[in-house]
C-alpha positions as CSV (number, residue, x, y, z in Angstrom):
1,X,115.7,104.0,106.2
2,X,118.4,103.0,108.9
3,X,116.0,103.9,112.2
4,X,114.6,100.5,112.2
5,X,118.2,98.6,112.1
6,X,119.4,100.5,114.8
7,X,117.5,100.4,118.0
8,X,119.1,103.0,120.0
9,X,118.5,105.5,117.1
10,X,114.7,105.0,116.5
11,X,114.5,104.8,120.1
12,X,115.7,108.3,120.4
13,X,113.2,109.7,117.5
14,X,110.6,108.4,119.2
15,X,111.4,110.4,122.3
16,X,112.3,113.3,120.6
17,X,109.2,113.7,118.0
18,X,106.6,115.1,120.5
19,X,109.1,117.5,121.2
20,X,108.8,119.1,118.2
21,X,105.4,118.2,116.9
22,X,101.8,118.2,118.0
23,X,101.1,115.4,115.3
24,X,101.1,111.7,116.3
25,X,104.0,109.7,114.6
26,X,102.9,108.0,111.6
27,X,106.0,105.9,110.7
28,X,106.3,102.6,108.4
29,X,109.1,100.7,107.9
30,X,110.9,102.9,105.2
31,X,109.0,106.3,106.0
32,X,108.0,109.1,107.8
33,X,104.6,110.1,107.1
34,X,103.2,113.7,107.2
35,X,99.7,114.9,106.3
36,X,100.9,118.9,105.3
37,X,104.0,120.3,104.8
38,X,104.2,123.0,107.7
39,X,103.9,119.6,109.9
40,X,107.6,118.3,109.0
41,X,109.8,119.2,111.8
42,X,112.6,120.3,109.8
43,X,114.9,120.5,112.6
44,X,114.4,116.9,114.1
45,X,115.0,115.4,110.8
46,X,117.6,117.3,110.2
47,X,119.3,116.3,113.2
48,X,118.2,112.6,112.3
49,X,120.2,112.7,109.2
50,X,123.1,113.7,111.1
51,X,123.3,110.5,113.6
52,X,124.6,107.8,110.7
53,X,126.4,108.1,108.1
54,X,126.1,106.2,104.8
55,X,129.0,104.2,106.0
56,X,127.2,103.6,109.2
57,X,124.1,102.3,107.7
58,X,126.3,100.1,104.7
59,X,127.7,98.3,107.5
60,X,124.9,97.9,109.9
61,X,123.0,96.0,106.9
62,X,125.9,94.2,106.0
63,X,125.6,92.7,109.5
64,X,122.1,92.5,110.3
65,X,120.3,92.0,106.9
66,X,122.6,90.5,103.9
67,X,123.7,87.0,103.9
């Protein structure tokens, strides 16, 4: 999961989950963690998805992780 490597990005889902949940965010380091189904916000992480690419994250490891 990206959202760690990149800053600006999980800063942004942070800000944006309680605007479409009631839940508390329960996030690990490679997950997003919901108790029941009609808790997911669809939407958000739909929207999520859409802010890297697979490129995007490729190179982003590249420089921050693999040496």
């Amino acid at each position: 999961m990206g959202i760690y490597a990149n800053p600006e990005l999980l800063n942004w889902f942070v800000a944006e989950y309680p605007k479409h949940s009631k839940q508390k965010l329960d996030m690990g380091k490679s997950c997003i963690r919901f108790k029941k189904m009609d808790q997911i916000p669809y939407e958000l992480i739909a929207e999520l998805m859409t802010k890297i690419t697979v490129e995007d994250w490729i190179s982003t490891y590249e420089k921050q992780f693999k040496k």
